[in-house]
PyMOL Python script that loads the backbone (N, CA, C, O; Angstrom):
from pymol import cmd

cmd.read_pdbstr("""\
ATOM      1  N   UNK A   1      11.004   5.405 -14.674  1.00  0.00           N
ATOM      2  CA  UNK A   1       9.785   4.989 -14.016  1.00  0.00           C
ATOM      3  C   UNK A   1       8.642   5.106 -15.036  1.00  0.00           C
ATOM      4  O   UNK A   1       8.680   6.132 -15.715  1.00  0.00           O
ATOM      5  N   UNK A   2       7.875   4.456 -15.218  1.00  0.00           N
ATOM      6  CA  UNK A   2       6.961   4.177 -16.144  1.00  0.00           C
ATOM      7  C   UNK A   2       5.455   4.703 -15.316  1.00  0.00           C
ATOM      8  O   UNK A   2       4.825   3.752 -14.853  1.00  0.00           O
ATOM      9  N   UNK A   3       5.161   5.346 -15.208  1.00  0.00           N
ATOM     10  CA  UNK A   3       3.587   5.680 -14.750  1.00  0.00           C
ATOM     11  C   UNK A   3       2.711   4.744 -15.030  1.00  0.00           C
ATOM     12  O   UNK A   3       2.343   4.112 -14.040  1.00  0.00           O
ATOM     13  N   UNK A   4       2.140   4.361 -16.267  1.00  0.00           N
ATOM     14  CA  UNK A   4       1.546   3.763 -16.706  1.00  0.00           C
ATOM     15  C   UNK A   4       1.427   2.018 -15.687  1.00  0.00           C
ATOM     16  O   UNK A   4       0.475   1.751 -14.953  1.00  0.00           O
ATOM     17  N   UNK A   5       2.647   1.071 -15.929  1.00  0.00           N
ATOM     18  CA  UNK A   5       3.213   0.085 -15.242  1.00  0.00           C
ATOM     19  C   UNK A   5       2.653   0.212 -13.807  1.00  0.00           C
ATOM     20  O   UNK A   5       1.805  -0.517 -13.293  1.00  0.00           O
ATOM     21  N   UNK A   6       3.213   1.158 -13.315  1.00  0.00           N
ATOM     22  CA  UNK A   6       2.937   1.595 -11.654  1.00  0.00           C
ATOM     23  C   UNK A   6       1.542   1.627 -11.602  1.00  0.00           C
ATOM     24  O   UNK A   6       1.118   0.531 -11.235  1.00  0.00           O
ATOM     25  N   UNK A   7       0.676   2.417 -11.815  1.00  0.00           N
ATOM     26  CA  UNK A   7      -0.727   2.434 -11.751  1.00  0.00           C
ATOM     27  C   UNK A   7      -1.796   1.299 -12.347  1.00  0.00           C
ATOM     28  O   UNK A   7      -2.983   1.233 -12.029  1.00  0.00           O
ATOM     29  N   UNK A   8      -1.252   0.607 -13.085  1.00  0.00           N
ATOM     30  CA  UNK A   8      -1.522  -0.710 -13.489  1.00  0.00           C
ATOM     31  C   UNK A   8      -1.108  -1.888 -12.258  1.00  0.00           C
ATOM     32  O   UNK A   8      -2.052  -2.578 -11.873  1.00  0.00           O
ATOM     33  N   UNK A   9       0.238  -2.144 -11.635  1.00  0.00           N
ATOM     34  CA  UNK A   9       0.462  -2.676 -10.717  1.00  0.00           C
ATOM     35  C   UNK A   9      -0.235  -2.250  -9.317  1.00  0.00           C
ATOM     36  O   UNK A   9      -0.670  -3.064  -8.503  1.00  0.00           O
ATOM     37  N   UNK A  10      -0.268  -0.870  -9.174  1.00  0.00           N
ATOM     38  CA  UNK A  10      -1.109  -0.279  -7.745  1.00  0.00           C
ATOM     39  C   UNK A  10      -2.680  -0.965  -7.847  1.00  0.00           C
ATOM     40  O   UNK A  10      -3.288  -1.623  -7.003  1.00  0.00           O
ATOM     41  N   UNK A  11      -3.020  -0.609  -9.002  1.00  0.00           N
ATOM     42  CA  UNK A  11      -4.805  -1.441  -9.090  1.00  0.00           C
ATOM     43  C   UNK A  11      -4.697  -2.808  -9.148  1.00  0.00           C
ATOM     44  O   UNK A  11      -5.830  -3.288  -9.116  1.00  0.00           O
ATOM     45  N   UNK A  12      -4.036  -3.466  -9.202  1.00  0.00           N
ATOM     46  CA  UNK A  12      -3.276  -5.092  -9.014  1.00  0.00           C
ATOM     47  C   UNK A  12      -3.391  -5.792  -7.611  1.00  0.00           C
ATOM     48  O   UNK A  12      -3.842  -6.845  -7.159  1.00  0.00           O
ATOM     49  N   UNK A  13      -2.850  -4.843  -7.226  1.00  0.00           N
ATOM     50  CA  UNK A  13      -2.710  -5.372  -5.858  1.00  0.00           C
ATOM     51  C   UNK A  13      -3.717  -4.800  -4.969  1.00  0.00           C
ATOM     52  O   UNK A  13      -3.878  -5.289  -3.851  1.00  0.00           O
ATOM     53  N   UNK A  14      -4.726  -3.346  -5.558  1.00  0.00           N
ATOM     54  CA  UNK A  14      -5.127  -3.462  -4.499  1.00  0.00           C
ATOM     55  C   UNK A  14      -6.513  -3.632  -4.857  1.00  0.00           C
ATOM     56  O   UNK A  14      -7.433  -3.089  -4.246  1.00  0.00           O
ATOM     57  N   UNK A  15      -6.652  -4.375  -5.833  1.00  0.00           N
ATOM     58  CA  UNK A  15      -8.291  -5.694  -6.251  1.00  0.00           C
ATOM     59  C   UNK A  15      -7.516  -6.556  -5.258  1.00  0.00           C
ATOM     60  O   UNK A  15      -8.023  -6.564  -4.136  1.00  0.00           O
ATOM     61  N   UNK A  16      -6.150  -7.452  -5.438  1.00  0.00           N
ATOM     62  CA  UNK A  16      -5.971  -8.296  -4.477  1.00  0.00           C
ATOM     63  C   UNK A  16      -6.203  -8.243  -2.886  1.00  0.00           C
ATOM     64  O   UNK A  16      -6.657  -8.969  -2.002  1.00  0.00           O
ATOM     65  N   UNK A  17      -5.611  -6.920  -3.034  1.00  0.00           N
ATOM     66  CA  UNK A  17      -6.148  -7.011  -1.092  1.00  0.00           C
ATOM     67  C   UNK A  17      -7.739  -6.822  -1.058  1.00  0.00           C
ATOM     68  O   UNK A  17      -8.329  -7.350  -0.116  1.00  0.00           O
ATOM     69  N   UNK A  18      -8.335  -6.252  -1.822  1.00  0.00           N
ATOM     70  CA  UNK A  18     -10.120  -5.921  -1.537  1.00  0.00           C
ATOM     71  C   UNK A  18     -10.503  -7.783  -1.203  1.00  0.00           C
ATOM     72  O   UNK A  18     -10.963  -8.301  -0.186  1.00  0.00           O
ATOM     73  N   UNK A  19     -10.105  -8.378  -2.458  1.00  0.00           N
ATOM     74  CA  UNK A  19     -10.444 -10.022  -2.512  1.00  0.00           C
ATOM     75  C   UNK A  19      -9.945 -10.397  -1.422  1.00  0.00           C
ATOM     76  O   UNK A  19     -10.694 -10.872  -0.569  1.00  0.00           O
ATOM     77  N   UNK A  20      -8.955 -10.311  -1.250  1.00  0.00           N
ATOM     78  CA  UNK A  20      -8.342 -11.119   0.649  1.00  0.00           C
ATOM     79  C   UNK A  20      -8.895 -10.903   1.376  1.00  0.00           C
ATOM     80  O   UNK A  20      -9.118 -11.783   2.208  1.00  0.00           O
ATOM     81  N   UNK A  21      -9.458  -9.625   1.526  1.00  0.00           N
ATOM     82  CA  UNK A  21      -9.920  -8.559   2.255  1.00  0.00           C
ATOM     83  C   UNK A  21     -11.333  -7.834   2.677  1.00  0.00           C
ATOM     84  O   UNK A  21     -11.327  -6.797   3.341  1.00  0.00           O
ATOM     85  N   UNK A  22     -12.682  -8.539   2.185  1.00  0.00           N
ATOM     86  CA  UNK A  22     -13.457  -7.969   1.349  1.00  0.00           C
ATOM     87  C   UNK A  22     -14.361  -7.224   2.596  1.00  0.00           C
ATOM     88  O   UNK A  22     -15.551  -6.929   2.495  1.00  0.00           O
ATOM     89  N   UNK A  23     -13.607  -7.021   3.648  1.00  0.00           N
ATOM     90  CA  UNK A  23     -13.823  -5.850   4.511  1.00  0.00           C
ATOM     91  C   UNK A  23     -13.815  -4.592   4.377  1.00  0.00           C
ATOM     92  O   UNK A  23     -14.534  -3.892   5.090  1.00  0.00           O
ATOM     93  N   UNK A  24     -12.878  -3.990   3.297  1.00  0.00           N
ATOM     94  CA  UNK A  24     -11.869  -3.043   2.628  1.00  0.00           C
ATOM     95  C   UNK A  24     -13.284  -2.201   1.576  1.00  0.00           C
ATOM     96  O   UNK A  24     -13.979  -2.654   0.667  1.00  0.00           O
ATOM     97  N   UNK A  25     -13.249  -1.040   2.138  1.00  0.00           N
ATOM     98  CA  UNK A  25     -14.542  -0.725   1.536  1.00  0.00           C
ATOM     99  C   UNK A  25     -13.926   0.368   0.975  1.00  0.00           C
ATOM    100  O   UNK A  25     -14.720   1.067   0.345  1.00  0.00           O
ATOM    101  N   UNK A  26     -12.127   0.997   0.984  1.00  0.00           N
ATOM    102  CA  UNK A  26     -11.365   1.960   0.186  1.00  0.00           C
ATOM    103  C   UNK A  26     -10.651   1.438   0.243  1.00  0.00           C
ATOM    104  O   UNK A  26     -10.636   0.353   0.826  1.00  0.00           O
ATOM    105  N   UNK A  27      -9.545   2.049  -0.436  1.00  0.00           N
ATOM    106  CA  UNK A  27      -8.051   1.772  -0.762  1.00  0.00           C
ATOM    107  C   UNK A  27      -7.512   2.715  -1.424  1.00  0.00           C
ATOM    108  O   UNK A  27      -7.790   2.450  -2.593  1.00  0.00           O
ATOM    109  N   UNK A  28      -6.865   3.726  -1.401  1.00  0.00           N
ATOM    110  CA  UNK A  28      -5.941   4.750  -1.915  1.00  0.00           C
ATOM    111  C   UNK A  28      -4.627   5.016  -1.913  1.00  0.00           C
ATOM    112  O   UNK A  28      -4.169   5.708  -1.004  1.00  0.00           O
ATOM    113  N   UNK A  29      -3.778   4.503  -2.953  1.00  0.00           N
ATOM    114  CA  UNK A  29      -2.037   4.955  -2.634  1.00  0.00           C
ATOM    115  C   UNK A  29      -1.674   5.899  -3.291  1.00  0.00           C
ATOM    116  O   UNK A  29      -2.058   6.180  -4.426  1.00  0.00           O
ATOM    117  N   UNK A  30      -0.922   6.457  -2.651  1.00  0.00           N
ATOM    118  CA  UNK A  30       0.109   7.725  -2.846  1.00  0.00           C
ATOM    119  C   UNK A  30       1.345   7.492  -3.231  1.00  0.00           C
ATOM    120  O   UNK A  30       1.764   6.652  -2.434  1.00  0.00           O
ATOM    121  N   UNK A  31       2.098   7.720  -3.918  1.00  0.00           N
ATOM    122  CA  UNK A  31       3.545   7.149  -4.637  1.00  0.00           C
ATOM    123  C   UNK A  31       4.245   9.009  -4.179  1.00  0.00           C
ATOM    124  O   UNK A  31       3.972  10.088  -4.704  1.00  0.00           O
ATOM    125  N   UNK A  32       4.899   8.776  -3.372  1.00  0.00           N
ATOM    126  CA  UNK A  32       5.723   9.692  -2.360  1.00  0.00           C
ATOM    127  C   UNK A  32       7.440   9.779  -3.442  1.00  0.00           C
ATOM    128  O   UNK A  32       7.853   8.836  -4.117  1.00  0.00           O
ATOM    129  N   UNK A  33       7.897  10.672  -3.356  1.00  0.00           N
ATOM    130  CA  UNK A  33       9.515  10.726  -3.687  1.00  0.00           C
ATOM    131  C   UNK A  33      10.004  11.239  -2.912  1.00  0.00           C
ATOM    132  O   UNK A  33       9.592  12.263  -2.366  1.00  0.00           O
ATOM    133  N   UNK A  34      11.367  10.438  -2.587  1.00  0.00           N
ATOM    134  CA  UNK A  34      12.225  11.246  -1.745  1.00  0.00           C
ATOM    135  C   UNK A  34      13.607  11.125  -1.801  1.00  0.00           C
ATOM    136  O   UNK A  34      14.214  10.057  -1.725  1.00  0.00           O
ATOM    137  N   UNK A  35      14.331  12.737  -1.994  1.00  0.00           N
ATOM    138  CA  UNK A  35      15.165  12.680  -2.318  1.00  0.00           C
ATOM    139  C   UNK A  35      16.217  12.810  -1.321  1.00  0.00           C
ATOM    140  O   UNK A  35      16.215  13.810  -0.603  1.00  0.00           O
ATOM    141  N   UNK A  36      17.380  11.661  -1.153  1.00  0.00           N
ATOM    142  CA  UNK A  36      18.178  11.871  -0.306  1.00  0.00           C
ATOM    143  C   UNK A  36      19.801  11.947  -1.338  1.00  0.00           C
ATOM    144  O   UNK A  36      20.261  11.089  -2.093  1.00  0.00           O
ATOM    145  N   UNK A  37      20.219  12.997  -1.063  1.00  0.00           N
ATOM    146  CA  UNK A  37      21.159  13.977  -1.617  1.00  0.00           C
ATOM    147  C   UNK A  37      20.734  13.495  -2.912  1.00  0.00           C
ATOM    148  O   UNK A  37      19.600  13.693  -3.350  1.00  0.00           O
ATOM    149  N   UNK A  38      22.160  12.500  -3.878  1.00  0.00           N
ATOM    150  CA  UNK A  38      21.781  12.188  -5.326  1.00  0.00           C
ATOM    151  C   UNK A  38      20.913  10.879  -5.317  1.00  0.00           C
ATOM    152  O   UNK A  38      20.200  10.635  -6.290  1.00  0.00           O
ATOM    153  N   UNK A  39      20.947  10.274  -4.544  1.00  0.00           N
ATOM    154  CA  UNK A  39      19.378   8.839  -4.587  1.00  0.00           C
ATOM    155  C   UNK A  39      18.338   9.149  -4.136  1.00  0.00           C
ATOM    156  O   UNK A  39      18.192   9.734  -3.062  1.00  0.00           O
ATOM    157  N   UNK A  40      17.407   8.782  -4.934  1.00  0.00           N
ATOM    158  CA  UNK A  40      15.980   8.991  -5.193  1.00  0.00           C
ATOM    159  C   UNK A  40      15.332   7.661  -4.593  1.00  0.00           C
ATOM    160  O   UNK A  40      15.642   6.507  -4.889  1.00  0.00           O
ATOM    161  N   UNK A  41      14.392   8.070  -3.712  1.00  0.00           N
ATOM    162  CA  UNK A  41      13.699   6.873  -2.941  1.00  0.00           C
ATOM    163  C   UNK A  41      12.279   7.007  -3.095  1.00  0.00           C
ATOM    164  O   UNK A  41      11.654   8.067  -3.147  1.00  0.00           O
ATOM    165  N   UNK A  42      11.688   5.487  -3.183  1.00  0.00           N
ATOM    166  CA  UNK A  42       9.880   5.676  -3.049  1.00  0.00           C
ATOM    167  C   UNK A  42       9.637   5.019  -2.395  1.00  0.00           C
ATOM    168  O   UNK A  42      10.252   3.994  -2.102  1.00  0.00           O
ATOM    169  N   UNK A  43       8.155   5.625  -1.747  1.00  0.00           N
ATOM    170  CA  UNK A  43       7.539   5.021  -0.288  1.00  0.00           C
ATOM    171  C   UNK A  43       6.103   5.553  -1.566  1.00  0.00           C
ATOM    172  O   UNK A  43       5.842   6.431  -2.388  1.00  0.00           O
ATOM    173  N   UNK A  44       5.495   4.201  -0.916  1.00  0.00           N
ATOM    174  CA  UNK A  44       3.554   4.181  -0.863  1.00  0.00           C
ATOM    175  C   UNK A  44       2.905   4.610   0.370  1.00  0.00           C
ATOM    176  O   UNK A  44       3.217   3.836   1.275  1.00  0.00           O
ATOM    177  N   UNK A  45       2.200   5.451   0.726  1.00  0.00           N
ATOM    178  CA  UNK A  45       1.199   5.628   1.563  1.00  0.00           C
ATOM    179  C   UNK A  45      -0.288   5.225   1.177  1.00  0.00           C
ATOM    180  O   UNK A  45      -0.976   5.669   0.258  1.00  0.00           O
ATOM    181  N   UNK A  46      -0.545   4.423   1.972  1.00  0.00           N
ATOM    182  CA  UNK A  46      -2.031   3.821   1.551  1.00  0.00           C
ATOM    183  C   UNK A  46      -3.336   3.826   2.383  1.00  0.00           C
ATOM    184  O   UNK A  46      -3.487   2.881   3.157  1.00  0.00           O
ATOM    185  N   UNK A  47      -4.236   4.716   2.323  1.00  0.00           N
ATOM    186  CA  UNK A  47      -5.237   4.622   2.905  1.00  0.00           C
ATOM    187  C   UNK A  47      -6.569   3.888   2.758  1.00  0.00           C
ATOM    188  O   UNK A  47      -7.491   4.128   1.977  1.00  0.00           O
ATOM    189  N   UNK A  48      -6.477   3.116   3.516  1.00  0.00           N
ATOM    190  CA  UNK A  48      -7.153   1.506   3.691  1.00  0.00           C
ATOM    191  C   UNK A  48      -8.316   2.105   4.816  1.00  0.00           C
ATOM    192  O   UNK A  48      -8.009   2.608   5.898  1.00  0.00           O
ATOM    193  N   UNK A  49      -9.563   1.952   4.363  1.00  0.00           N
ATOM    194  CA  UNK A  49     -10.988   2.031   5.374  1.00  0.00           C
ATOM    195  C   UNK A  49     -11.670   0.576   5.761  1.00  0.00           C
ATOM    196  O   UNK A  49     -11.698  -0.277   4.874  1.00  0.00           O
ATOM    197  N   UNK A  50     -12.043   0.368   6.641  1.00  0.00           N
ATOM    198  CA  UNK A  50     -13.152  -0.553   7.054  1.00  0.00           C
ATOM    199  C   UNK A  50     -14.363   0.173   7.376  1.00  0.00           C
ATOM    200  O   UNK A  50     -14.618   1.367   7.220  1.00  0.00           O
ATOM    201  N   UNK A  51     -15.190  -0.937   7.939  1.00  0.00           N
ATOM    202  CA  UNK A  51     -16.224  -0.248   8.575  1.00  0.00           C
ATOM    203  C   UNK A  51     -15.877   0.059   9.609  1.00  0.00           C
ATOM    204  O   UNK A  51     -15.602  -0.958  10.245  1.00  0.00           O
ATOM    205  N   UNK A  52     -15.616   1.565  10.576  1.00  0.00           N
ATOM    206  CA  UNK A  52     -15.173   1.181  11.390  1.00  0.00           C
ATOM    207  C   UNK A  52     -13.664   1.316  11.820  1.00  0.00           C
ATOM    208  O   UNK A  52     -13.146   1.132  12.922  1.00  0.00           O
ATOM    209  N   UNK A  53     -13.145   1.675  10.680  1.00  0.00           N
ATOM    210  CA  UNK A  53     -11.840   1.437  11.093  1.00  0.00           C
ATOM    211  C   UNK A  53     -10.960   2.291   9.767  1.00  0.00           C
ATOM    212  O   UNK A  53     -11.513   2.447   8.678  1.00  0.00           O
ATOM    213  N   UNK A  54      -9.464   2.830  10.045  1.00  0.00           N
ATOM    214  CA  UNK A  54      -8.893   3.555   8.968  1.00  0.00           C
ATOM    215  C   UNK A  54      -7.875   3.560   9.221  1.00  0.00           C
ATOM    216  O   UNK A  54      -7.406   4.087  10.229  1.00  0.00           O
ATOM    217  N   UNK A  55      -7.113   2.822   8.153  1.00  0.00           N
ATOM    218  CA  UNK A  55      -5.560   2.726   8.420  1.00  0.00           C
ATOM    219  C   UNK A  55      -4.830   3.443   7.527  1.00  0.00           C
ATOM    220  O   UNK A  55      -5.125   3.439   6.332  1.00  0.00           O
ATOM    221  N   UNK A  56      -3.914   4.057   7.962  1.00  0.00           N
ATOM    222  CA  UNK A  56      -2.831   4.731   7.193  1.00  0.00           C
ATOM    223  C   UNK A  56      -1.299   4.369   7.110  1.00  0.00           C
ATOM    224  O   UNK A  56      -0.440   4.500   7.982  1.00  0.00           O
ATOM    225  N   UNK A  57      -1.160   3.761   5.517  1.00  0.00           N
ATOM    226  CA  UNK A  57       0.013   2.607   6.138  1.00  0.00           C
ATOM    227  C   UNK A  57       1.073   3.153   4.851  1.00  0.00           C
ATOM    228  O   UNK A  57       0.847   3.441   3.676  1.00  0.00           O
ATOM    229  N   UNK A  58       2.168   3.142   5.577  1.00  0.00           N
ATOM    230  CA  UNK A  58       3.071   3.725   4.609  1.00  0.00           C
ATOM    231  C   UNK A  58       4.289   2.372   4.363  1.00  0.00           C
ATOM    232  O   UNK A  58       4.576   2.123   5.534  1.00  0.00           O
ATOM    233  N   UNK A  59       4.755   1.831   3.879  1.00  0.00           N
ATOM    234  CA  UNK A  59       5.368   0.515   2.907  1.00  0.00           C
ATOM    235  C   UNK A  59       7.033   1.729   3.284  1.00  0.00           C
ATOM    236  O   UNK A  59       7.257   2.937   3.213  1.00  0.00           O
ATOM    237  N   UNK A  60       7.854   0.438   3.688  1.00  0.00           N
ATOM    238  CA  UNK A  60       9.416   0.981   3.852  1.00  0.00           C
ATOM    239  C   UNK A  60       9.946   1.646   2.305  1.00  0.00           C
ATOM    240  O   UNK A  60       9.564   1.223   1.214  1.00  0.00           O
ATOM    241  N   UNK A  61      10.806   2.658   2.495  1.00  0.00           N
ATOM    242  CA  UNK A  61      10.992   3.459   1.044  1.00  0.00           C
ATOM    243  C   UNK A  61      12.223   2.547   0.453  1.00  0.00           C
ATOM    244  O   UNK A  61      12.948   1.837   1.150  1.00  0.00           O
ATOM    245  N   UNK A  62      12.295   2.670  -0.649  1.00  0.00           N
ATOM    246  CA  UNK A  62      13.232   1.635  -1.715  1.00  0.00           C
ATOM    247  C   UNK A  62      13.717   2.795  -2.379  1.00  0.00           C
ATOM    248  O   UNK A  62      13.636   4.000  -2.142  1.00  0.00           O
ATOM    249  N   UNK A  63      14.322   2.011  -3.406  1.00  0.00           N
ATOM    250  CA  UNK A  63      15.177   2.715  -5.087  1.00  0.00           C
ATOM    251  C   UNK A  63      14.155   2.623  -5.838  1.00  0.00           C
ATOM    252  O   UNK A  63      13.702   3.576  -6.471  1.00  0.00           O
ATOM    253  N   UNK A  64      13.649   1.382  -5.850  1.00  0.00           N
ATOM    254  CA  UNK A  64      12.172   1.141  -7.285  1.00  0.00           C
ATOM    255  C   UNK A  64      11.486   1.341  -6.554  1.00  0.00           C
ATOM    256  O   UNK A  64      11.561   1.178  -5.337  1.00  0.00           O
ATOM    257  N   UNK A  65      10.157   1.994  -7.600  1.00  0.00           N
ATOM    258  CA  UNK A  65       9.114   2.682  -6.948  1.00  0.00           C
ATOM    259  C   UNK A  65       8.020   1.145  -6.824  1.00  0.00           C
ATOM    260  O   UNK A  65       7.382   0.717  -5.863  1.00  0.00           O
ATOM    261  N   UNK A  66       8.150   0.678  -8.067  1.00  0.00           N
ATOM    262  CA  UNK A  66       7.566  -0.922  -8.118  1.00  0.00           C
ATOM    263  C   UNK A  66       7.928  -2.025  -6.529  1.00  0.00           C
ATOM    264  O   UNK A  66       7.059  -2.659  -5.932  1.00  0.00           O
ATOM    265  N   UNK A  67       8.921  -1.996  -6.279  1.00  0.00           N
ATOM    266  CA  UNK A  67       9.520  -2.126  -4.768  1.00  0.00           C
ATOM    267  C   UNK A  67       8.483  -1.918  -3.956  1.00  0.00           C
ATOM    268  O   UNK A  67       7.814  -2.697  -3.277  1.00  0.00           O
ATOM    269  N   UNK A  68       8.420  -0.302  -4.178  1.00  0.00           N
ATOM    270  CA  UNK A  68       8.125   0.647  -2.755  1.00  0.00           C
ATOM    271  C   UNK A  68       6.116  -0.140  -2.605  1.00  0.00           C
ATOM    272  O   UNK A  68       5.434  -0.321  -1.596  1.00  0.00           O
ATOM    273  N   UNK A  69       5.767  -0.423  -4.206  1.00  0.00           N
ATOM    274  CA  UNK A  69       4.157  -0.815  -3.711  1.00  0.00           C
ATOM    275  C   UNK A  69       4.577  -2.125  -3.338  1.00  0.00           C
ATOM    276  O   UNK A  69       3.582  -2.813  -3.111  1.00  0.00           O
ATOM    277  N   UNK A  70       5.223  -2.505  -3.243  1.00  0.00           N
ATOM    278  CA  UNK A  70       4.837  -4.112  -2.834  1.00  0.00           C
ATOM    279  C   UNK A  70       5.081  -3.835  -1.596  1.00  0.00           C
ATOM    280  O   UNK A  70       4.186  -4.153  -0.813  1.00  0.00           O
ATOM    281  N   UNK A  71       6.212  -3.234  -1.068  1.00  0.00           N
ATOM    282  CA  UNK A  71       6.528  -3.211   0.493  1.00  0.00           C
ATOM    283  C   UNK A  71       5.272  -2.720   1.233  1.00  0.00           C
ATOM    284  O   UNK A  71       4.873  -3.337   2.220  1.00  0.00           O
ATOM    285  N   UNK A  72       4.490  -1.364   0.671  1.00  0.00           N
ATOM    286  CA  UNK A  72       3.277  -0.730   0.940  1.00  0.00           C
ATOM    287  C   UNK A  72       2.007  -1.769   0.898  1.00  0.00           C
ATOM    288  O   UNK A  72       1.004  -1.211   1.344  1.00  0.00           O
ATOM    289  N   UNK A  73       1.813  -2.854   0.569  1.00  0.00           N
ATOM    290  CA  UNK A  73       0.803  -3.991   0.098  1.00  0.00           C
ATOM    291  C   UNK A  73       0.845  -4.706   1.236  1.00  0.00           C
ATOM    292  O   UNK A  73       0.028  -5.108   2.064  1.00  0.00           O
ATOM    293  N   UNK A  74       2.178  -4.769   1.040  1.00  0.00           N
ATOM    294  CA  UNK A  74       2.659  -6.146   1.813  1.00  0.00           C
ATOM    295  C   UNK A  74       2.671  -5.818   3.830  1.00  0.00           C
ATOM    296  O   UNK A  74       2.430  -6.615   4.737  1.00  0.00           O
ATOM    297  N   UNK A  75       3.043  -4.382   3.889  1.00  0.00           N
ATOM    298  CA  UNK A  75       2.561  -4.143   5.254  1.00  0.00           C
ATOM    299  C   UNK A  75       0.958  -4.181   5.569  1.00  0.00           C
ATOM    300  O   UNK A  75       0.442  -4.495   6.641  1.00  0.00           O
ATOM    301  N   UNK A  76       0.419  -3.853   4.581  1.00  0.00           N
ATOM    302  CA  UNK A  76      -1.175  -3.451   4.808  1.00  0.00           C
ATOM    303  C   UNK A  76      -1.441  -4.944   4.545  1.00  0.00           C
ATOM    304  O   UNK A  76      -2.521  -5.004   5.132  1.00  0.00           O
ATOM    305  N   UNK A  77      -1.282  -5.921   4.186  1.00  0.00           N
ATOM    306  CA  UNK A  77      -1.815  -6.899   4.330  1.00  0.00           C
ATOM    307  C   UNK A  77      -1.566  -7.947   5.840  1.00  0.00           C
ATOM    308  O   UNK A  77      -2.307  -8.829   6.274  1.00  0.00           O
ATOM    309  N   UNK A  78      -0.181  -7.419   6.413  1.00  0.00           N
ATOM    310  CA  UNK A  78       0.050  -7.720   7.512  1.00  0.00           C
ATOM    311  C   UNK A  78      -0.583  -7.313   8.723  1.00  0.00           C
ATOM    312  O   UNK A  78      -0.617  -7.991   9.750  1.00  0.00           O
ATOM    313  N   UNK A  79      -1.265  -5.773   8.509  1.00  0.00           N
ATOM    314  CA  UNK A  79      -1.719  -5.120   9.592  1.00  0.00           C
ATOM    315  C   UNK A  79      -3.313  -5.437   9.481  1.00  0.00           C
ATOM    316  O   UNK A  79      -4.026  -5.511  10.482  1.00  0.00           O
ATOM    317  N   UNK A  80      -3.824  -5.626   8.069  1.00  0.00           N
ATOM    318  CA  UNK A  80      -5.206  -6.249   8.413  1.00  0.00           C
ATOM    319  C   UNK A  80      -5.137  -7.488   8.828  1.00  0.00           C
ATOM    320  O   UNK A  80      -6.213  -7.704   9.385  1.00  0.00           O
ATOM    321  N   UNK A  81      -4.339  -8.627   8.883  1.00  0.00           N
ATOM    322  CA  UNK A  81      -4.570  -9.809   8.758  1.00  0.00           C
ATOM    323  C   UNK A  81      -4.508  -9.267  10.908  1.00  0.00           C
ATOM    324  O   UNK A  81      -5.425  -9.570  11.671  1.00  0.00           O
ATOM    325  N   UNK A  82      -3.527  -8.668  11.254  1.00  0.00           N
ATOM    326  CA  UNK A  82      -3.558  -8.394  12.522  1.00  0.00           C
ATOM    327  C   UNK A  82      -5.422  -7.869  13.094  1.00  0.00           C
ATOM    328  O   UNK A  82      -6.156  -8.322  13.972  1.00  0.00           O
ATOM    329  N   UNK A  83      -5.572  -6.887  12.209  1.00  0.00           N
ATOM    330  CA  UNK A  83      -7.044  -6.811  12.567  1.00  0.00           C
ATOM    331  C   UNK A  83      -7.888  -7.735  12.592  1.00  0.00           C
ATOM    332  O   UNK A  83      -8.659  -7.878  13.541  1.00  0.00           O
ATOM    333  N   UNK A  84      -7.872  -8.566  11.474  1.00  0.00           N
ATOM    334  CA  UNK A  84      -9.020  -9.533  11.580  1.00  0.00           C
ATOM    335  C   UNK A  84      -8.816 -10.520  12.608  1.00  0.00           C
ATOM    336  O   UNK A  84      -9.824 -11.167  12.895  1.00  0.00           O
ATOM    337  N   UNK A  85      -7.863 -10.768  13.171  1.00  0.00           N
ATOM    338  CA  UNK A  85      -7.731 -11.492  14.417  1.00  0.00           C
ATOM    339  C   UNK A  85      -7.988 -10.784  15.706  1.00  0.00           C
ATOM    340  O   UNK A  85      -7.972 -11.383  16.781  1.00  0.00           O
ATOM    341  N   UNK A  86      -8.241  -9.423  15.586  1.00  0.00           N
ATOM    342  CA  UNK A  86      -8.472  -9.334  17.394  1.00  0.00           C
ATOM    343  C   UNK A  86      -9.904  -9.965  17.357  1.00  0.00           C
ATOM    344  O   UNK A  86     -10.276 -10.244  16.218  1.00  0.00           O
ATOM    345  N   UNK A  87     -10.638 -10.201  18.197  1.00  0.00           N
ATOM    346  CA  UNK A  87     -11.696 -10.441  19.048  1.00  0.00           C
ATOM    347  C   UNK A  87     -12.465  -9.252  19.006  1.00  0.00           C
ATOM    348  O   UNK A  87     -12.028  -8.183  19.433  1.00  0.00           O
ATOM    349  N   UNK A  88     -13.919  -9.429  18.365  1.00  0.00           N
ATOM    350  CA  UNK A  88     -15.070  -8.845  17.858  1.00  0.00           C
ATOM    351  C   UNK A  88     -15.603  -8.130  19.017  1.00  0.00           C
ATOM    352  O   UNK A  88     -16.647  -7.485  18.917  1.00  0.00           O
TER     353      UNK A  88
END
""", "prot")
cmd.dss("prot")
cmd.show_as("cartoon", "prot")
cmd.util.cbc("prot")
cmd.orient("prot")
């Protein structure tokens, strides 16, 4: 696992969601390990603010940790796009 790569890709995506997004007034991920017996799994936890609003979204856990942010992105972009559609 490359640290460097990962934290380069985490600020990647989450300028992309601010730009999709430009509701998004934080964004913070957590790169989680977890070990199940000899495989090693990663999950993102990401804490996403609005005005107004605070989501805590954790991305399904993988083998690659590179995986684990996209899955973590990729839910939080699903659950705001859900927000911005309810009714004001």
């Amino acid at each position: 696992m490359n640290r460097d790569s990962l934290d380069a890709l985490i600020a990647h995506e989450s300028a992309a969601l601010r730009e999709a997004f430009p509701q998004v007034s934080w964004c913070r991920a957590q790169l989680e390990t977890l070990n199940e017996g000899e495989a090693r799994r990663y999950s993102v936890l990401l804490d996403i603010r609005l005005p107004e609003h605070q989501s805590l979204i954790s991305g399904k856990s993988k083998h690659d940790p590179h995986a684990a942010v996209y899955a973590a992105f990729e839910e939080a972009r699903n659950q705001l796009d859900e927000v911005a559609r309810r009714p004001a």
